[in-house]
TILUM-409047 format. One record per residue (C-alpha): residue in three letters; z, y, x. Coordinates in steps of 0.001 Angstrom, whole numbers, padded with zeros to 6 digits, always signed. Layout:
N
ALAZYX...
This chain:
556
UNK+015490-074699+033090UNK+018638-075958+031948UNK+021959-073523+032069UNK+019412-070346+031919UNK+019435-068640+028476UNK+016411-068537+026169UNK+014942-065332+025354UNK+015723-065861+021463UNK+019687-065960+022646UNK+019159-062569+024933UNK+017461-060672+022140UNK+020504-061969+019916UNK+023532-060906+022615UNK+021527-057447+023546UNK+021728-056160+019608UNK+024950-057925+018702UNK+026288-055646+021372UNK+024300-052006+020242UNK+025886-052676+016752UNK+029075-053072+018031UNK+028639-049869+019928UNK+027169-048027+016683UNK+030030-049187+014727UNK+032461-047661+017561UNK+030670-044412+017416UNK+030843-044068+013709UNK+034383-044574+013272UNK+034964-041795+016547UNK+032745-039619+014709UNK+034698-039998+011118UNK+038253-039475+012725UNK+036767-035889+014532UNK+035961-034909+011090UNK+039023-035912+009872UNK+041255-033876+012488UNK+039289-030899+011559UNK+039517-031276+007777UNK+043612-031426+008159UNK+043464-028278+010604UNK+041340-026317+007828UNK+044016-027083+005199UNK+047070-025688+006921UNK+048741-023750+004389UNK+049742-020074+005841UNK+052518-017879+004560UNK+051594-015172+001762UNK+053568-011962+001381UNK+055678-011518-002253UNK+056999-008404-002840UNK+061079-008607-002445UNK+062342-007192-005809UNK+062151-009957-008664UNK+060546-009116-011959UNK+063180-008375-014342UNK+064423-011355-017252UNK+063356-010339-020736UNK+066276-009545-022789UNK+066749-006529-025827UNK+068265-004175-023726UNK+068138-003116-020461UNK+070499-000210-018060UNK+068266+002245-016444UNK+069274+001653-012712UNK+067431-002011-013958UNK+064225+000145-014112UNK+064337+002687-011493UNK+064945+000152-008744UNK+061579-000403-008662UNK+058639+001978-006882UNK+054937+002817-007501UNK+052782+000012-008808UNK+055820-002603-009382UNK+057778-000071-011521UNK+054420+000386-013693UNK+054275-002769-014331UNK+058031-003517-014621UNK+058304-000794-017244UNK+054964-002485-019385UNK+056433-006091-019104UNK+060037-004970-020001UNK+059773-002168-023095UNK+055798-003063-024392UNK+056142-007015-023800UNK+053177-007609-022200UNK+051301-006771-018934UNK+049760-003174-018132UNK+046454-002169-019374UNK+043964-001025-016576UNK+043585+002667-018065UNK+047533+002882-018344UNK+048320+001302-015280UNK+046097+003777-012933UNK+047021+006865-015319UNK+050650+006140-014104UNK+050151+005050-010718UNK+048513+008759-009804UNK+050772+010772-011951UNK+053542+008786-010278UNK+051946+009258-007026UNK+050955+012493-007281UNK+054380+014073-009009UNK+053367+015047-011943UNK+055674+012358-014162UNK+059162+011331-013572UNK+059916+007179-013605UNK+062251+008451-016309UNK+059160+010812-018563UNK+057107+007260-018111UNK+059920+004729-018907UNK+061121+007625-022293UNK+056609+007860-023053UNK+056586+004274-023462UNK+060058+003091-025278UNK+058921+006007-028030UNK+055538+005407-028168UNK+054338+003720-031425UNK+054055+000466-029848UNK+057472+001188-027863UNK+058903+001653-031155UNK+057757-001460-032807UNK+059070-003199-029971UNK+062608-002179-030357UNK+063397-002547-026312UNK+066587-000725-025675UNK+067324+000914-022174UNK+070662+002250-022067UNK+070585+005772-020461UNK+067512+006789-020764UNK+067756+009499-023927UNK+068956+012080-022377UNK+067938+012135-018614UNK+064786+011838-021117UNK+064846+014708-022762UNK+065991+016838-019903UNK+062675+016284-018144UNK+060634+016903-020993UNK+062964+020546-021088UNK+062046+020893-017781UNK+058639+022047-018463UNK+059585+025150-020574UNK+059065+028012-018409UNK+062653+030125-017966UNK+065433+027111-019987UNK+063469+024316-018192UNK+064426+024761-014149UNK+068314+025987-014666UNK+068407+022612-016789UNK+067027+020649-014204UNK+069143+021967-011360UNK+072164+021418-013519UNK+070855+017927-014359UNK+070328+017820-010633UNK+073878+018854-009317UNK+075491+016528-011734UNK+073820+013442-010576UNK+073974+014229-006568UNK+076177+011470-006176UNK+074337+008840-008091UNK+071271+010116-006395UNK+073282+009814-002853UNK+074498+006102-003811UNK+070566+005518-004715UNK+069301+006965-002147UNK+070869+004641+000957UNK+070439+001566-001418UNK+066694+002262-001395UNK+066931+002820+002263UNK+068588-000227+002439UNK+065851-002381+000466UNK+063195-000372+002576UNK+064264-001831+005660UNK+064794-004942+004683UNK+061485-004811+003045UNK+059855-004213+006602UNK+061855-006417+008340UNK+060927-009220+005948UNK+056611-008237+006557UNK+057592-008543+010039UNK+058490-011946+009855UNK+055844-012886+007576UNK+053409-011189+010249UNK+055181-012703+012962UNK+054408-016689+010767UNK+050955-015523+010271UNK+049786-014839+013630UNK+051902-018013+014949UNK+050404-020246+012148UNK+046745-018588+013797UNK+047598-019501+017046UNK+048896-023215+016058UNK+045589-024239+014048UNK+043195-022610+016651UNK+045018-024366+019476UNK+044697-027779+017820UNK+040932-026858+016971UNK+040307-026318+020251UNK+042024-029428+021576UNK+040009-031958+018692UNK+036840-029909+019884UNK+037566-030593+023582UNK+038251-034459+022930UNK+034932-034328+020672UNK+032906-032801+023450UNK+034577-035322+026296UNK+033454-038695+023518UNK+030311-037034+023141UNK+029706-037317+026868UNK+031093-040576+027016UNK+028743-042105+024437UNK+025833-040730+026319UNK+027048-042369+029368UNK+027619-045724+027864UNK+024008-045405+026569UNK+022677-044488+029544UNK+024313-047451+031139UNK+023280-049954+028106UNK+020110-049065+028860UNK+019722-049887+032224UNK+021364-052871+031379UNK+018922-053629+029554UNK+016139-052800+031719UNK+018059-055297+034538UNK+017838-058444+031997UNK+014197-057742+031063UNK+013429-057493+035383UNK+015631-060799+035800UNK+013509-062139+032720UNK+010174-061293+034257UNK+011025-063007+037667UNK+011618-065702+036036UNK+009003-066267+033796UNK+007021-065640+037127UNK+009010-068608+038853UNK+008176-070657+035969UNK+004315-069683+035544UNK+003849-070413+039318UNK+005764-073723+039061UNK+003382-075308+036314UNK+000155-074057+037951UNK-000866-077124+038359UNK+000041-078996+035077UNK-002370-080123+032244UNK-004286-077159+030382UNK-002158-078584+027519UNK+000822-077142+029285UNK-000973-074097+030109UNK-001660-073389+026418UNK+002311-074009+025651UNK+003159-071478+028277UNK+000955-068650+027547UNK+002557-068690+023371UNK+005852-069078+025055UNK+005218-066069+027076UNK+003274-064436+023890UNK+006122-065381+021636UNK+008540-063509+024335UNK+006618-060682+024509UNK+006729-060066+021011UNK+010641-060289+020966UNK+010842-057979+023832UNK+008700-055500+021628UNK+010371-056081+019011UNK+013736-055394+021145UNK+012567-052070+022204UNK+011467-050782+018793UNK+014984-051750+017358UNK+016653-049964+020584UNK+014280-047125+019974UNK+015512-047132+016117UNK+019225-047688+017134UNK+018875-044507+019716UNK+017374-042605+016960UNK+019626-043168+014729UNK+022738-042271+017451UNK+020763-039372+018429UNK+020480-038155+014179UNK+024593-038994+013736UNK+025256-036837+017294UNK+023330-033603+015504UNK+024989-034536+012353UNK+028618-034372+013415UNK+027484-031279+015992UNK+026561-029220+012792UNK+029713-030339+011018UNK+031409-028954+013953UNK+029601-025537+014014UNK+030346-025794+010078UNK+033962-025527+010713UNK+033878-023230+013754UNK+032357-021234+011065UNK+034857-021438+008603UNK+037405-020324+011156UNK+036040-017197+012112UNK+035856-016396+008342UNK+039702-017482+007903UNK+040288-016108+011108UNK+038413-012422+009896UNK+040431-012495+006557UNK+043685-012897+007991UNK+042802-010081+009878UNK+041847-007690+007308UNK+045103-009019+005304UNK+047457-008315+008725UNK+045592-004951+008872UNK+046327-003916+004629UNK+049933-005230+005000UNK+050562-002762+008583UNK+049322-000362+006744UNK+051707-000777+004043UNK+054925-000654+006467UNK+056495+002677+006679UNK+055517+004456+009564UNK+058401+004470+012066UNK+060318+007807+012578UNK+058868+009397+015911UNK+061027+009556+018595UNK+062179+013304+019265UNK+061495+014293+022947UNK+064201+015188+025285UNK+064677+018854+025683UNK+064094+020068+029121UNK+066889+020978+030872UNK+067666+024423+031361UNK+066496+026661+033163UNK+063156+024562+034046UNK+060385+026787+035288UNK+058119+026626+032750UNK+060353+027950+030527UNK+061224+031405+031428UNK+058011+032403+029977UNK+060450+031944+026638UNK+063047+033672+028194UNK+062752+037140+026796UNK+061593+035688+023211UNK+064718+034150+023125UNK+066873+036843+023670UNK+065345+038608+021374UNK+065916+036425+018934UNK+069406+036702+019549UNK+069412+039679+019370UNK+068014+039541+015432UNK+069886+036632+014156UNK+073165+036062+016008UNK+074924+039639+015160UNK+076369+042451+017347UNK+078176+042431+019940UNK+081102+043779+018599UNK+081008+040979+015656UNK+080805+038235+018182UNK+083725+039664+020260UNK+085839+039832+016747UNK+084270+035722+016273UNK+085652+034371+019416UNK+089096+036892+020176UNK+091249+034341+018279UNK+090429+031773+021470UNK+092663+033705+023323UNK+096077+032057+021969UNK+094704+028771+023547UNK+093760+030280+026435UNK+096429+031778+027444UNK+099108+028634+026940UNK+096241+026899+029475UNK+096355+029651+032513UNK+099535+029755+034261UNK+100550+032730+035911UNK+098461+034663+038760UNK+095715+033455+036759UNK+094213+031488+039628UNK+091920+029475+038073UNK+089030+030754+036245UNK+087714+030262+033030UNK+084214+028733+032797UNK+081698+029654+030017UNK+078644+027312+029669UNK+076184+029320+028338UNK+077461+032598+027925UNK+074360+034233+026458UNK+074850+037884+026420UNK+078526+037690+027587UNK+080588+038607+024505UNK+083358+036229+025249UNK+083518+036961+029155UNK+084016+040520+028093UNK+086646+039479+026130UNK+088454+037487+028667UNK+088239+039978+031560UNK+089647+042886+029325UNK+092105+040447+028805UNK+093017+040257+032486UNK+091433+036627+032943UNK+089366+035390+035675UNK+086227+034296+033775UNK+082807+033051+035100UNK+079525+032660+033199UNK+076283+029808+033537UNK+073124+030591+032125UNK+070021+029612+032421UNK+068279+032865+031018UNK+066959+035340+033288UNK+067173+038623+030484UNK+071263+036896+029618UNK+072264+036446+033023UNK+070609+040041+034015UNK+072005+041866+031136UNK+075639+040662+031931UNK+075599+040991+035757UNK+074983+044658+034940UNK+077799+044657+032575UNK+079661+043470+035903UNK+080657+040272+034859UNK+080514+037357+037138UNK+077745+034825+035817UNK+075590+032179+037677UNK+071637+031525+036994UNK+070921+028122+036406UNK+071043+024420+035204UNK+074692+024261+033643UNK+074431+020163+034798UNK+073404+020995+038254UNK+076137+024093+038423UNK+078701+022151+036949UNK+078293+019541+039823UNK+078915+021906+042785UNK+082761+023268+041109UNK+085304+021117+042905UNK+087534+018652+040608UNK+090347+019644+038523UNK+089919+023670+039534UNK+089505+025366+036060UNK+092072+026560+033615UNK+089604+026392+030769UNK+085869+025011+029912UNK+084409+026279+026859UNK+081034+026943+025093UNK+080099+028794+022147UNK+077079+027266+020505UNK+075383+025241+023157UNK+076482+021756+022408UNK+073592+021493+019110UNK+071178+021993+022558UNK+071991+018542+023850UNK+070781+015669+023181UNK+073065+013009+022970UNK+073663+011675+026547UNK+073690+014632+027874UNK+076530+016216+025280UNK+078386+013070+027116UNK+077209+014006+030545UNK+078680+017514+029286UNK+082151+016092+027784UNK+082155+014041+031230UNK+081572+017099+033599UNK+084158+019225+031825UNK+087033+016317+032060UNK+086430+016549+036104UNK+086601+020252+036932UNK+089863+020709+034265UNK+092747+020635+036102UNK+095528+019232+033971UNK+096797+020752+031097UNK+093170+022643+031302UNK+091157+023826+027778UNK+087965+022671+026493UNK+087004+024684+023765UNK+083847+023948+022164UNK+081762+025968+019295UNK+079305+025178+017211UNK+077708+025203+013375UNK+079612+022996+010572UNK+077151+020927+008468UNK+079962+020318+006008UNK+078108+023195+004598UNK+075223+022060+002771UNK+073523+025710+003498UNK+074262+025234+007666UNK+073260+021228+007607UNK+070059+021885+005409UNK+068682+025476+006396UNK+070193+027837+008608UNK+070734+025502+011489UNK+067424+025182+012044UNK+066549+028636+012199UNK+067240+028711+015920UNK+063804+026551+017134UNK+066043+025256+020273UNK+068723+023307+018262UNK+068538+019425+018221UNK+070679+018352+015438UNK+073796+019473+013632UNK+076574+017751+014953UNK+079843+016678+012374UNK+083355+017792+013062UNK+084034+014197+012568UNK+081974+013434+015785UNK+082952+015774+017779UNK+086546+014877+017563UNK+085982+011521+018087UNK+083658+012168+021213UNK+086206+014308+022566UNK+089114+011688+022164UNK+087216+008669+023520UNK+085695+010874+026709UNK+089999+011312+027537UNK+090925+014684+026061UNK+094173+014932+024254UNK+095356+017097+021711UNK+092247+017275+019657UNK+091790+019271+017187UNK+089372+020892+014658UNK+089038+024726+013363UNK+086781+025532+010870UNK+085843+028954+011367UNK+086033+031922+009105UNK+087563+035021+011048UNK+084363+037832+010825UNK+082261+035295+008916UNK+081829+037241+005695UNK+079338+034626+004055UNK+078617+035106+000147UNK+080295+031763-001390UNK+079831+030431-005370UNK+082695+030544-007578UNK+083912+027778-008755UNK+084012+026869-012595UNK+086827+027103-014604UNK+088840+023687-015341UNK+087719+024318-019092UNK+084239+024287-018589UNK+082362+020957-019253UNK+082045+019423-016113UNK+083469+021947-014115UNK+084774+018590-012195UNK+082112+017450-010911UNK+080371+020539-010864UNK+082739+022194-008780UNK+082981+018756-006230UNK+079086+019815-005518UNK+080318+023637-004967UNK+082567+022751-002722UNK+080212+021983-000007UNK+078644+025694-000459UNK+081854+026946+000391UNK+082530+024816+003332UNK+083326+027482+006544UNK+080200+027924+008588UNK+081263+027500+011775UNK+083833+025238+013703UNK+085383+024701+016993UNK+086753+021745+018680UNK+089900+022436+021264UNK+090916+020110+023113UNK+093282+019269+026671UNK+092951+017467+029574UNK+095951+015176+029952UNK+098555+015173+032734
């Protein structure tokens, strides 16, 4: 019997190792929990709003005020002239008469600083009086509106200056909740990827431990077969000894027995108890799984409030089709008539575009054997004009009623595409390219495509002459360009010269327009009149020339 252990030191080396593997377990479990915890308080960025709230100090200059919009200029103007936060009533009172235009910023800034708690308070805003008192005029019924608009006229520059500083802080303003969006969703990703990598290594321990139990146990189960040969070995080897010995053997076999029960129960326990810490940590890992999708739900809601605060983008404006596209000409005829209502007779458009003949004619050399080509000619005014001038002229249009009209005025015009008619003239074989309101049509690459096209079929020395309406004049940028439905946008003379130059044209030059363009125009105010100045700077743009025409040579 010697070297073979006793059952005593078994039962001993069988539970010293289950507590060591208990202990392991425990301290697997604890540092799971403790990934998670650190995961769950990642800090994520919060939006501020990118104005700061204004120092108290006695006085204050308007522009300190009106910087601020909507809710933040409520309670901007409380903190600053009443000391002390908005009241609820107040602050929603304000908020939809702000919202809604029934109040100025300045009729709420001038109803608090003269209320009677305003007055107590003594706040001084430096401005404010009269632009005050002017909108509280502005409600009489005949004084109030010619006050305003002289109010209004007075301060257009300010208002201008305002304006593209608040269009400034706008964009910046979106640009900054873009980035914050931007951290939001990659502080989201971040903590759900590390989740999901602690929950993987979790699940891949979990399996482990059930393995290493699985193989305890049989281990077990081996030593107690090993044990039970044994005992066999023995009980068959003292068969024949005294009764006395007999009687030892059976209590060392009882005594054995009871260990071995008392083994299994302890196992049993042990297992238990594994099996109770297992579902324990499982449910703490639901728990926070949980607590995710909550986060995970809020942070949506909060993405989808602060989107909806972002200024909608401006829409892109689709490109025109080009003309003459088939499903078009339906328009043809409603087009023409339109012309035929708004752009004047023919005889006034002749009298328009006669003074073009000066350029023309230092452009055409003698024999006149290159023509003149008109992109969109329209109703063929100015080819008239050029063939009773003894010119060779040629029209492109892509309306059926204009190009029908003119060919039975005999005049030599083309139905079609100007881009695709352009492209079949041979380079450098026209005296002159011009265009008399067209160019607002295009869109921008294709004015270029246009400017391009033009350079090629000039021969040197060639014309361009191109016409179109000035929005120098606030009446032509604001309102009566956009009474033809077809126009894109107005386009500046300082554009067009510019274009013109860096597409190769030299000798550029702008005319503004006012031959047979009798257009009523406001005086301006005598130099002794108060503000006459400034008032007179804003007039100016009223009287600006309507029209204006950029000529233009091909060089040598």
């Amino acid at each position: 019997m010697s070297g073979v252990s006793t059952p005593e030191e078994l039962a001993a080396q069988v539970m010293m190792r289950v507590h060591r593997e208990l202990s392991r377990r425990a301290a697997s479990a604890a540092s799971a929990a403790g990934g998670i915890a650190q995961v769950e308080t990642a800090v994520l960025p919060r939006w501020r709003p990118g104005r700061p709230a204004l120092p108290e100090k006695a006085a204050y200059e308007l522009q300190d005020l009106l910087q601020y919009d909507d809710e933040q200029f409520v309670e901007a103007a409380y903190q600053t002239i009443l000391r002390r936060p908005a009241d609820e009533a107040g602050f929603q009172h304000y908020c939809y008469q702000l919202r809604a235009g029934g109040v100025s910023k300045v009729e709420i800034l001038g109803n608090l600083r003269w209320s009677e708690e305003g007055i107590q308070r003594g706040v001084h805003v430096d401005g404010l009086l009269l632009p005050y008192k002017v909108q509280q005029w502005r409600h009489r019924r005949w004084l109030g509106p010619f006050l305003e608009w002289v109010y209004t006229l007075a301060r257009l520059p300010r208002l201008a200056r305002q304006q593209a500083i608040s269009s400034t802080h706008s964009v910046h303003e979106t640009r900054r909740i873009g980035q914050l969006l931007n951290q939001i969703v990659d502080g989201v990703g971040t903590q759900a990827g590390t989740i999901a990598e602690r929950l993987s290594e979790v699940s891949t321990e979990l399996h482990a431990l059930e393995g290493r139990a699985q193989a305890l146990a049989g281990e077990q189960a081996g030593r107690i077969d090993k044990l039970d040969e044994r005992l066999t070995v023995e009980f068959e080897h003292d068969a024949g000894a005294a009764p006395a010995s007999q009687v030892t053997l059976g209590s060392r076999v009882g005594a054995l027995e009871t260990q071995i029960r008392d083994l299994a129960s302890d196992i049993a326990v042990r297992h238990a108890a594994f099996q109770q810490a297992t579902v324990s940590a499982q449910q703490r890992v639901d728990e926070r799984l949980e607590a995710l999708e909550r986060t995970c739900t809020l942070l949506a809601e909060r993405i989808s409030e602060v989107a909806a605060s972002i200024p909608p983008a401006v829409p892109t404006i689709p490109a025109a089709p080009p003309l003459g596209m088939p499903e078009t000409r339906n328009l043809d005829a409603l087009y023409a008539a339109f012309e035929e209502a708004f752009r004047g007779s023919n005889e006034l458009v002749k009298t328009r575009v006669s003074p073009y003949l000066v350029d023309i004619a230092g452009a055409v050399t003698a024999g006149h054997d290159a023509p003149v080509i008109d992109i969109g000619c329209g109703r063929g005014e100015w080819l008239e004009v050029l063939r009773d001038a003894g010119y060779h002229a040629r029209g492109i249009d892509s309306n059926e009623v204009f190009v029908q009209a003119c060919r039975a005025k005999g005049l030599d015009v083309t139905e079609g595409d100007a881009f695709e008619v352009l492209s079949q003239i041979p380079d450098a074989s026209a005296a002159g390219v011009t265009s008399i309101h067209l160019i607002e049509h295009l869109g921008f690459e294709s004015l270029i495509d246009f400017l391009d096209e033009s350079h090629r079929i000039l021969r040197p020395g060639g014309i361009l002459i191109l016409e179109t309406p000035n929005p120098e004049n606030v009446l032509v940028g604001s309102n009566w360009f956009y009474m033809d439905p077809t126009h894109r946008n107005p386009l500046p003379p300082g554009l067009m010269f510019w274009l013109a130059r860096s597409r190769g044209f030299m000798d550029v030059r702008v005319e503004r327009l006012t031959a047979a363009r009798d257009v009523p125009m406001p005086a301006l105010l005598p130099d002794d009149v108060a503000g006459a100045a400034s008032l007179n700077m804003v007039l100016e743009h009223f009287r600006a020339p309507v029209d204006y025409a950029v000529i233009a040579r091909r060089s040598a």
